[in-house]
C-alpha positions as semicolon CSV with decimal commas, in nm:
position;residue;x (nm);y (nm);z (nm)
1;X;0,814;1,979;3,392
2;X;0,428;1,925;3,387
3;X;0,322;1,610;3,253
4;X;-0,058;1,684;3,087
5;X;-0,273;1,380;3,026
6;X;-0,357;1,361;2,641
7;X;-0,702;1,524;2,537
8;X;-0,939;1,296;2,414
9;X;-0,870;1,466;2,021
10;X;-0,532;1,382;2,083
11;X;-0,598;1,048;2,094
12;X;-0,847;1,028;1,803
13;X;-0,540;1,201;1,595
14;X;-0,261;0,925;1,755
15;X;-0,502;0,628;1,694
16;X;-0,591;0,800;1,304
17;X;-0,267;0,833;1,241
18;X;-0,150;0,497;1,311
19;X;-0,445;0,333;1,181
20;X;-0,371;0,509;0,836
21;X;-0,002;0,419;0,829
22;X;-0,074;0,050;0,904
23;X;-0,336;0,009;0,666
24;X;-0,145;0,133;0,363
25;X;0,181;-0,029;0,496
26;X;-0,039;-0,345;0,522
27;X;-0,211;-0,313;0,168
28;X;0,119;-0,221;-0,001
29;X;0,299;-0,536;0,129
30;X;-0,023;-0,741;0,045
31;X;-0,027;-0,594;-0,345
32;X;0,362;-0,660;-0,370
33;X;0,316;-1,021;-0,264
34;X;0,078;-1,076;-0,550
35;X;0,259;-0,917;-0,820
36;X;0,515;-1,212;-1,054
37;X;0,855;-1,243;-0,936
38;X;0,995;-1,038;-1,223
39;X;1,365;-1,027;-1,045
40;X;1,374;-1,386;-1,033
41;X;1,570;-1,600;-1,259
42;X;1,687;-1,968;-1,347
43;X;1,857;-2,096;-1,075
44;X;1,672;-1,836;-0,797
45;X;1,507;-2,010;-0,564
46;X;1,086;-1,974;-0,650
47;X;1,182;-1,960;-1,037
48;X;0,896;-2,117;-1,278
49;X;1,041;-2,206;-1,623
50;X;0,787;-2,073;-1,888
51;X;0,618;-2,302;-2,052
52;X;0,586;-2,274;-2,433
53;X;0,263;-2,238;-2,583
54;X;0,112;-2,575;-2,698
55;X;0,030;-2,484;-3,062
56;X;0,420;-2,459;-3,095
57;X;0,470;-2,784;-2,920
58;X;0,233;-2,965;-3,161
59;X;0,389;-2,873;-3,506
């Protein structure tokens, strides 16, 4: 079996490639981190309890 060394274009395409697929893994993990906890409940750990708005609390 003949082992080829990779053309340079080869390893434009590898490097690309994984450069693209880290980058959007990477911004899609960043931009789930920042969105609210929606699946979170009382009792979960990380839960806020909503606060009620103050004009209510006044009356």
């Amino acid at each position: 079996m003949n082992k080829q060394k990779k053309s340079k274009m080869e390893w434009f395409i590898i490097i690309g490639l994984i450069l693209r697929f880290g980058s959007v893994w990477l911004l899609a993990h960043w931009n789930l981190s920042r969105q609210p906890p929606h699946h979170k409940g009382p009792g979960s750990v990380g839960y806020e309890e909503p606060t009620p708005p103050s004009d209510l609390i006044n009356k």
